[in-house]
C-alpha positions in Angstrom: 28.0 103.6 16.6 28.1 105.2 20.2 24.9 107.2 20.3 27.3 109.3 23.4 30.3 109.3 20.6 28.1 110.5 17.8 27.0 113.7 20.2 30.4 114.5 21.7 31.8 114.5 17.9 29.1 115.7 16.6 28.9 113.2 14.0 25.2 112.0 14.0 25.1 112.2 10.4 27.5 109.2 9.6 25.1 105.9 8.6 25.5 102.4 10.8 26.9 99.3 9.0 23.0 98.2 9.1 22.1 101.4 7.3 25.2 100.9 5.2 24.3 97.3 4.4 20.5 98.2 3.1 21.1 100.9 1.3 23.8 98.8 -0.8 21.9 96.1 -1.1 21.7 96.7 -4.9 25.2 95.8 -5.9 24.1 92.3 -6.8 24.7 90.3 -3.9 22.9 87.7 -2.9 23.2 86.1 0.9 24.3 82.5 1.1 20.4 80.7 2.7 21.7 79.5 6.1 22.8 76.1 6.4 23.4 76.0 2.2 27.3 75.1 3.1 27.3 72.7 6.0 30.2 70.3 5.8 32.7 72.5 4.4 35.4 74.4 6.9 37.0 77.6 6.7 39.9 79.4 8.4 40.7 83.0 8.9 44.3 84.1 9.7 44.6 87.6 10.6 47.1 90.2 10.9 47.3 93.9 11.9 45.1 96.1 14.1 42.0 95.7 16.1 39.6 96.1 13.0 41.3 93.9 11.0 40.2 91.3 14.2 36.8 92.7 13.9 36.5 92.2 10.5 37.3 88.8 10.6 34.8 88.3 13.3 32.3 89.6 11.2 33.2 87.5 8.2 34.0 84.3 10.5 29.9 85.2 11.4 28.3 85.3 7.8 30.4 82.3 7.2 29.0 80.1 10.5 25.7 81.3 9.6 26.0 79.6 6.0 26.8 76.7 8.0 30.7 77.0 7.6 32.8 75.0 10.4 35.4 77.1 11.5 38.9 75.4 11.9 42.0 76.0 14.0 44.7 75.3 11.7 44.9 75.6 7.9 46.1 72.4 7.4 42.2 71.2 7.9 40.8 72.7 5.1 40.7 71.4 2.0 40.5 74.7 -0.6 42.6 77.6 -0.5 
């Protein structure tokens, strides 16, 4: 977050998604190594507001990074 936001609002207490990510890093999940799912394609259709888009984003990231090819039209990908 906005160091500038977090002062105006007064809202220096609330954690990062990086602060949010390693302190739950306990629930079991395991990251994909990087490259492990070359070959295979994704797509992400989104609807709604500007964090939904962001979200996606995010996802579409972690999913490139496991070596995911993204796709422009569902009919390209194999599993649903």
């Amino acid at each position: 977050m906005n160091l500038l936001v977090k002062r105006l609002f007064n809202i220096s207490h609330i954690p990062d998604f990086s602060t949010f990510l390693s302190q739950n890093s306990h629930a079991g999940i395991q990251p994909v190594p990087s490259g492990s799912l070359s070959g295979l394609k994704y797509y992400i259709q989104t609807y709604g507001c500007q964090m939904n888009e962001n979200d996606s984003e995010i996802v579409a990231s972690i999913l490139s990074k496991a070596g995911l090819e993204s796709t422009a039209s569902v009919e390209t990908v194999p599993n649903i």
